[in-house]
C-alpha positions in Angstrom: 0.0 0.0 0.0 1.1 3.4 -0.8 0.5 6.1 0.9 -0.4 9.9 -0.1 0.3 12.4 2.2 -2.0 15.7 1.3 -0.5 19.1 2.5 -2.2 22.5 1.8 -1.4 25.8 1.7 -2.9 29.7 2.3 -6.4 30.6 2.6 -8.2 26.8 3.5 -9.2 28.7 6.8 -13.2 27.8 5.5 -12.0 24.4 4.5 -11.8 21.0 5.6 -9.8 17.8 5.6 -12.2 15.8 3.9 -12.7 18.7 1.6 -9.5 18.7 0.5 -8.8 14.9 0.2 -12.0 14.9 -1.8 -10.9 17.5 -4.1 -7.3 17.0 -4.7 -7.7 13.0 -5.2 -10.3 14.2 -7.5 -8.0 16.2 -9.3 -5.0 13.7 -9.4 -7.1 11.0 -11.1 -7.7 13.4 -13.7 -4.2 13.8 -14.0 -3.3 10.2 -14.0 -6.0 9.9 -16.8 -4.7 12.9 -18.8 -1.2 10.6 -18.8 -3.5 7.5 -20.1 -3.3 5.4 -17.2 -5.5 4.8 -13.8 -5.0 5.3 -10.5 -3.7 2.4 -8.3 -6.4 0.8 -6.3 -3.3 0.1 -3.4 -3.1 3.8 -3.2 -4.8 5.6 0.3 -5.0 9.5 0.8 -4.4 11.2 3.7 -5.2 15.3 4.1 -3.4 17.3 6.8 -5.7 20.3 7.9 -3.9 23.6 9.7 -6.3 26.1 7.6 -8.7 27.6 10.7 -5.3 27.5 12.8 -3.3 29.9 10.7 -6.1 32.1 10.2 -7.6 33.0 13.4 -3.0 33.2 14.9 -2.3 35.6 11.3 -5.8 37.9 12.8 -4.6 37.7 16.6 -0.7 38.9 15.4 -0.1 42.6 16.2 2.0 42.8 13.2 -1.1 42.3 10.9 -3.3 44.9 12.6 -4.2 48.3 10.6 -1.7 51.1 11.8 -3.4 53.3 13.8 -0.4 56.1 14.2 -0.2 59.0 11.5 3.5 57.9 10.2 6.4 60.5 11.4 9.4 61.0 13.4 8.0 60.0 16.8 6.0 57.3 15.3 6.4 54.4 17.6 8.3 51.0 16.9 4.9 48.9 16.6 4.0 51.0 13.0 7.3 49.9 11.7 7.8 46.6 9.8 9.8 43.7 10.9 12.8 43.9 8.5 12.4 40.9 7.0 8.5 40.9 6.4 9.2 44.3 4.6 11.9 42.3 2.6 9.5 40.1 1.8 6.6 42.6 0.6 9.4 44.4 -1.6 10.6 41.2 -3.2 6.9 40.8 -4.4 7.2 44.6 -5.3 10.5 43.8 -7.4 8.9 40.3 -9.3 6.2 43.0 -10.9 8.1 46.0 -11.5 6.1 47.7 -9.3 7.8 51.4 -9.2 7.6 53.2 -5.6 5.3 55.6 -7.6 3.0 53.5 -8.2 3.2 52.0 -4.2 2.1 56.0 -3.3 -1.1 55.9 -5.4 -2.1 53.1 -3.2 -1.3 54.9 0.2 -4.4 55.6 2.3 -5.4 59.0 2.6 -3.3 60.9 5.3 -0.5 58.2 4.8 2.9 59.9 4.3 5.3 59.1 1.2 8.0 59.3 3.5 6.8 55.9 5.4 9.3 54.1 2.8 12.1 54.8 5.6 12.1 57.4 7.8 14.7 57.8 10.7 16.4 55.1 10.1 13.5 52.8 12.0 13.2 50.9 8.7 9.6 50.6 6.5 6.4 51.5 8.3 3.5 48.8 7.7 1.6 51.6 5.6 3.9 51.1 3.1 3.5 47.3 3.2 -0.4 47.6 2.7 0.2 50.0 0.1 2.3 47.3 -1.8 -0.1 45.0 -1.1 -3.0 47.0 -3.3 -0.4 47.8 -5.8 0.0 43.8 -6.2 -3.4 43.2 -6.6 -3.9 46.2 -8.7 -1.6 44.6 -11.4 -1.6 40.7 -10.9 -3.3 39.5 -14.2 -5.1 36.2 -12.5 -7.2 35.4 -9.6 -4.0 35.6 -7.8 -5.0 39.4 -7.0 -7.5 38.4 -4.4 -5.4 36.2 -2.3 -2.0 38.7 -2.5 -2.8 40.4 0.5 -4.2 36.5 2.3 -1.0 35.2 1.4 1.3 37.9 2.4 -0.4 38.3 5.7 -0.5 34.5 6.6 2.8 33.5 5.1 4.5 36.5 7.0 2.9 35.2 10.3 3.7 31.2 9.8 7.3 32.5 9.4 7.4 35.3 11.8 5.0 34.9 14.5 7.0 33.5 17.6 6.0 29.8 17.9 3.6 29.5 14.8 5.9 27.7 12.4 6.5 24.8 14.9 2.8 24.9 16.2 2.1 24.6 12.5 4.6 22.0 11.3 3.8 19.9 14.8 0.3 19.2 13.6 0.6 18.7 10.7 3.4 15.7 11.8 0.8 14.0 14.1 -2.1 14.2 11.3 -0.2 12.3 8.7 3.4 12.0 9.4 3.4 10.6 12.9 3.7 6.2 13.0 4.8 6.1 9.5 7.8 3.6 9.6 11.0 4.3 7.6 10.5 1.9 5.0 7.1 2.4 4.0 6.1 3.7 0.8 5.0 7.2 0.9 4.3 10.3 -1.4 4.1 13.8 0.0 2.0 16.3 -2.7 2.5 19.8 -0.9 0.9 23.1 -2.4 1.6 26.6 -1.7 2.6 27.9 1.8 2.2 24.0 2.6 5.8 23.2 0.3 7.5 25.1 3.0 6.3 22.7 5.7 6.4 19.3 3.7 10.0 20.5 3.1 10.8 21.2 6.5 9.3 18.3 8.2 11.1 15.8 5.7 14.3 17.7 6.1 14.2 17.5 10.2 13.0 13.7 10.3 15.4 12.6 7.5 16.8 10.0 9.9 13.0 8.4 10.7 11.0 9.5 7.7 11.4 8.9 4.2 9.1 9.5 1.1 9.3 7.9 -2.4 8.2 11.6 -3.9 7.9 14.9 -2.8 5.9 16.6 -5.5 5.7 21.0 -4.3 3.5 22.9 -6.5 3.1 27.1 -6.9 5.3 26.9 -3.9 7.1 29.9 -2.2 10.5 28.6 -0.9 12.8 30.3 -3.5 11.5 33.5 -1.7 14.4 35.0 0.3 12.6 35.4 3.6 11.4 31.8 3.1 14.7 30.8 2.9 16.6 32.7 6.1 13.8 31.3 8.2 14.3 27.6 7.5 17.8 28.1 7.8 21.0 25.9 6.8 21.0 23.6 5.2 18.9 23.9 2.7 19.5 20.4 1.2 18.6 17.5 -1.3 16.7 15.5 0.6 18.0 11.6 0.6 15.0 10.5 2.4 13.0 12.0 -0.8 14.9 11.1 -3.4 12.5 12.3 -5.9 11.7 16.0 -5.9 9.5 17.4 -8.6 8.7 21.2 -8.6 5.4 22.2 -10.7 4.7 25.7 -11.5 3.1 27.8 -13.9 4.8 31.2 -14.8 1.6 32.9 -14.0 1.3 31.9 -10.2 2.4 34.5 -8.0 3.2 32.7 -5.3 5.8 31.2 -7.1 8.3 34.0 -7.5 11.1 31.8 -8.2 9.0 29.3 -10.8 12.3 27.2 -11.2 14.4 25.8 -7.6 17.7 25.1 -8.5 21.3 24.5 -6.7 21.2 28.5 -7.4 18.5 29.7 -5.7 18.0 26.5 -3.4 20.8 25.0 -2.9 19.8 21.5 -4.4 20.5 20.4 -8.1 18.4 17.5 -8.4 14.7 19.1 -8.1 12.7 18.3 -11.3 11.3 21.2 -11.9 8.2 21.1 -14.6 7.8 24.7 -14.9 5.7 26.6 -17.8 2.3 24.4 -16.8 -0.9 26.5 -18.0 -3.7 26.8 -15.0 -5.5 28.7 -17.2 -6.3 32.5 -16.5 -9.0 32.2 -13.7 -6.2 31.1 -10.8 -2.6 30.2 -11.7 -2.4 29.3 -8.2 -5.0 26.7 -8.0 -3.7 22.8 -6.5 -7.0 21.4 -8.8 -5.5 22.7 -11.8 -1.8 21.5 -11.3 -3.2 17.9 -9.9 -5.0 17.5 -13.5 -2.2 18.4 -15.0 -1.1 15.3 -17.5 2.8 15.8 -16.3 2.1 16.1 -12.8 -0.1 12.8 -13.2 2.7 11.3 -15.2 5.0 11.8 -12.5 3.0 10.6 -9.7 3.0 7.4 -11.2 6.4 7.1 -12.3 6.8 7.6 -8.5 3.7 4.9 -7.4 5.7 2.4 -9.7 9.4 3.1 -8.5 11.2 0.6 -6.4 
């Protein structure tokens, strides 16, 4: 028996687990058919859940709250951005060639142009919303509706004090936890959920192990993504097959490609320039029915 380990990503807070194993299997035996074959009958599916969690700790963080300060010299600390969240923020601001200009037509009224960096305190959190509204001012997808869900939640998995490993721990005792070393097991991962399918594999290397780990529209070329997970940021052995999906037009995916350049591994397949279609690049339904993703999900199912 093989088992499928289902992770998800951003914005399942008004999801479910059975939701989601209903859906993505769904999707995947499209896929599988789109490659002319048929899904294995010794094939079970298992779906991690964290959605509602992530949610109700990204509305609870301080950081996330609307600035109430006019921005200014004596502005306090709270209105001013962690330095690596604004780093984040601005590396979505550099993928689009958004100018600052463009940032200050989204300012609210009474916001200050100089909340870029004043007195050396760094990039106040107007700013950040402001780049936000430019992003989904200019994304060309469905993407635009989520850019401000997945900036806010992805900034407090990998920021708020405790939430990664809060995160991470359950979704290791939903699907990861008893699984013996030598059992046959696939790990499909989507969006924010890459980041913790990665993670988990890479600190249980010596107990777990996974006959594919298939990431798709996932985030951890992003800079931020990468300082918080840390060295190494490794081939997995315990995975030994690592295929990337993206499509150029998913925006979560600002580096489409992970390589030993951007990464630090050199033996990720990476099936880049998929077509989701315009409605949501992002979408896990959409890569699951893709024929290539299929293809390789059985080319997994039948390795040794």
């Amino acid at each position: 028996m093989t088992k499928v380990l289902l992770i998800h990503g951003i914005n399942n807070e008004d999801n479910s687990a059975k939701n989601i194993l209903d859906t993505w299997v769904k999707a995947l035996t499209a896929g599988v058919a789109a490659a002319g074959k048929s899904m294995p009958k010794d094939v079970s599916f298992k779906a991690a859940f964290y959605g509602e969690t992530l949610a109700v700790e990204t509305a609870s963080w301080g950081d996330t709250q609307e600035s109430t300060t006019t921005m200014g010299a004596d502005s306090p600390d709270k209105d001013y951005a962690d330095p690596e969240l604004a780093a984040l923020y601005r590396e979505f601001q550099e993928k689009y060639n958004i100018p600052d200009s463009a940032v200050i037509d989204h300012l609210d009224d009474g916001d200050e142009v100089a909340a870029v960096n004043t007195m050396a305190k760094g990039i106040h959190k107007q700013w950040l919303k402001a780049i936000a509204r430019a992003l989904e001012a200019v994304l060309p997808t469905r993407g635009k509706y989520i850019a401000q869900v997945f900036l806010k939640q992805a900034s407090a998995y990998l920021r708020k004090p405790g939430l990664k490993e809060k995160i991470d721990g359950m979704v290791y005792d939903q699907v990861f936890k008893g699984l013996a070393a030598d059992e046959k097991v696939i790990v499909i991962s989507h969006s924010l959920g890459t980041i913790v399918a990665y993670d988990i594999l890479r600190m249980h290397r010596q107990d777990l192990s996974a006959k594919l780990l298939l990431t798709a529209g996932s985030p951890l070329g992003i800079e931020i993504v990468k300082k918080r997970l840390g060295p190494p940021l490794i081939c997995l052995k315990n995975a030994p097959t690592w295929i990337n999906a993206s499509d150029p037009n998913d925006f979560v995916a600002l580096k489409p490609e992970l390589t030993a350049q951007n990464f630090g591994c050199e033996k990720i397949d990476n099936i880049a320039g998929l077509n989701n279609g315009e409605e949501d690049a992002h979408s896990i339904e959409k890569y699951l029915a893709q024929r290539r993703v299929g293809q390789a999900f059985i080319d997994a199912y039948l390795a040794p």
